[in-house]
C-alpha positions as CSV (number, residue, x, y, z in Angstrom):
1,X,0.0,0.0,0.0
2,X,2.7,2.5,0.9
3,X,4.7,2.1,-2.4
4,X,1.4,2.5,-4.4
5,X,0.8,5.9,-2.5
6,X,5.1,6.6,-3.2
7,X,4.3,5.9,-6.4
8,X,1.6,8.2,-6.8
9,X,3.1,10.9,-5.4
10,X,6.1,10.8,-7.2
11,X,3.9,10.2,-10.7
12,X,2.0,13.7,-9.5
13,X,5.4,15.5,-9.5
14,X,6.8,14.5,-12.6
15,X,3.6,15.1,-13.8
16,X,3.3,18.9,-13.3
17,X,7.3,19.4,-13.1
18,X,7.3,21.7,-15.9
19,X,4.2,23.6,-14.3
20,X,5.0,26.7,-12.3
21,X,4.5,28.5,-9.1
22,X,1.6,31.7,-8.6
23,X,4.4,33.2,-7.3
24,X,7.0,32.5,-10.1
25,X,6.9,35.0,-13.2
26,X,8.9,35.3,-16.9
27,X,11.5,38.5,-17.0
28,X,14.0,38.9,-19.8
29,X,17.4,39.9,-19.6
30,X,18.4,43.8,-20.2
31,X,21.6,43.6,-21.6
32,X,23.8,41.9,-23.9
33,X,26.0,40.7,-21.3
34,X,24.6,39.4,-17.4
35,X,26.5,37.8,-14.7
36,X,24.3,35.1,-13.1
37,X,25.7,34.6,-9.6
38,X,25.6,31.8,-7.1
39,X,23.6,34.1,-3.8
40,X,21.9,37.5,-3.5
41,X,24.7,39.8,-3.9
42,X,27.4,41.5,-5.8
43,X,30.1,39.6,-2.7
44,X,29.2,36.2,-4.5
45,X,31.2,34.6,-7.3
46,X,30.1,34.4,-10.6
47,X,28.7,30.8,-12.0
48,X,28.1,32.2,-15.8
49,X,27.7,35.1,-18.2
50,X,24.7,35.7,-20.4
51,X,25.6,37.2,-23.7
52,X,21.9,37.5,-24.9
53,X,19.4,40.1,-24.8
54,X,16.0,39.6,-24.0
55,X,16.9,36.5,-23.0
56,X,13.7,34.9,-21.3
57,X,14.0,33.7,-17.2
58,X,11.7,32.4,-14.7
59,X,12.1,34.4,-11.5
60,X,11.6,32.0,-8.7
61,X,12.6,34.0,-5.1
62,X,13.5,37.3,-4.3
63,X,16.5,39.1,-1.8
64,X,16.3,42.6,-1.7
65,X,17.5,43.8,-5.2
66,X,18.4,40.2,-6.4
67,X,16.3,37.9,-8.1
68,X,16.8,33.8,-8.1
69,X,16.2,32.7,-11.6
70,X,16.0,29.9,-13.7
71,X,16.6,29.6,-18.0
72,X,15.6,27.2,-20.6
73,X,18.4,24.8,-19.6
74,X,17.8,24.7,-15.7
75,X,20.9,26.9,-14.8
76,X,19.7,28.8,-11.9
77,X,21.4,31.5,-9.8
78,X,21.0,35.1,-9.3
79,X,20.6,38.5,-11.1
80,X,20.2,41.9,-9.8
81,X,16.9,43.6,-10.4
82,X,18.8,46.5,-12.7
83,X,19.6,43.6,-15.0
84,X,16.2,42.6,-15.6
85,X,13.2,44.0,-18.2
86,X,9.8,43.2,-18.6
87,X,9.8,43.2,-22.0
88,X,8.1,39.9,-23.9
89,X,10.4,36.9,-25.7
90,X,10.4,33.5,-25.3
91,X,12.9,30.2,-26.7
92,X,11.4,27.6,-29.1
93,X,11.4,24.4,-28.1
94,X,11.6,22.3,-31.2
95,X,13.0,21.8,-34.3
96,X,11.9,22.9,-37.1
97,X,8.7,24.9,-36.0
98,X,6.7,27.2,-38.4
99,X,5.8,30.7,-37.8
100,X,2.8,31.7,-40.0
101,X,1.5,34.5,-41.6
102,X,-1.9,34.1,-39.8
103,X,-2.6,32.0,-36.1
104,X,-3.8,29.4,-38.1
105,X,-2.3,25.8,-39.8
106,X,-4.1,27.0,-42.6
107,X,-2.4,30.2,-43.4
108,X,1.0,30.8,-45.1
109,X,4.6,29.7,-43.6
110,X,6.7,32.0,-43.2
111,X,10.1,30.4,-41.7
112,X,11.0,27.7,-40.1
113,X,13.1,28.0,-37.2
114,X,15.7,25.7,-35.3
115,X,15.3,24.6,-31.5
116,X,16.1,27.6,-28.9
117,X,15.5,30.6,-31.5
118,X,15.1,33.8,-29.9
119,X,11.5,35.5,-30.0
120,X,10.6,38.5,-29.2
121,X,6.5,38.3,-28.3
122,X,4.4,40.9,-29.8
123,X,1.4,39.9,-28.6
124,X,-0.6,36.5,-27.6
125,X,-4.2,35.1,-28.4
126,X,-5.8,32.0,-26.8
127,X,-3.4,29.3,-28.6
128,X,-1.3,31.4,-30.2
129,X,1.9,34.4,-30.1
130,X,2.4,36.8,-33.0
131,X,6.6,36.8,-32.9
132,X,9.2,38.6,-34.4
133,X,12.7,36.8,-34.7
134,X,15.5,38.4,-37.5
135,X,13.1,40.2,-40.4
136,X,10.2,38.3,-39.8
137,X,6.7,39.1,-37.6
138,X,4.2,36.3,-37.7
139,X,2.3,33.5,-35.6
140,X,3.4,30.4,-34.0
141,X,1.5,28.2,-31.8
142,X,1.6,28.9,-27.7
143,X,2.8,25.2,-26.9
144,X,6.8,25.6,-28.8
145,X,7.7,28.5,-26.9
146,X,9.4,29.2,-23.4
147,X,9.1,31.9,-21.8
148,X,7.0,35.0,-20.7
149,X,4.0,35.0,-23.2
């Protein structure tokens, strides 16, 4: 009886692993290059550098003017506040995904574009996010992208 509620239980969290917090929101990054350090201030070392605007992050805690985040590839750490914007991007997920002219299957491809292309979100409808990424601004479905939307 006790492994079939262990099992269960663990089931549940795999299950919604991928869900988030209330509390937990998407930021992006405000410059070109971020440190992303290991505690809540400027006295702790450095685990990586970011080298990509608008960068999409899920803020997870907060200590004073630091914020614990996490990125598309689980690195987590911390970034202070000034470092951060609200503007909108997100990550694809897949390969080869379609951005259309129109948010529908129906309407015209415009590009494809490779796993963990850069977005920048315009704007989002039930299913779907009008993007722009290099010269082109069309739709792509909700479900391929990671991020704030």
């Amino acid at each position: 009886m006790i492994k079939k509620i262990l099992f269960g239980f663990s089931f549940l969290i795999a299950l919604y692993s991928n869900s988030y917090s209330a509390d937990e929101y998407f930021l992006t990054l405000r410059n070109d290059k971020v440190n992303l350090r290991q505690g809540p201030s400027f006295e702790y070392p450095i685990k990586l550098f970011y080298k990509k605007k608008y960068l999409p992050v899920l803020v997870q805690d907060k200590s004073d003017n630091f914020r614990k985040i996490r990125d598309h590839e689980n690195n987590n750490g911390w970034i202070h506040v000034s470092q951060l914007s609200k503007k909108k991007a997100a990550i694809t997920l897949e390969e080869n995904i379609l951005v259309f002219s129109n948010p529908t299957l129906y309407s015209k491809p415009l590009v494809v574009l490779a796993k963990g292309k850069l977005c920048r979100v315009l704007k989002c409808k039930s299913e779907w996010c009008k993007i722009k990424v290099d010269k082109f601004v069309g739709w792509i479905k909700k479900e391929n992208l990671w991020g704030r939307l």
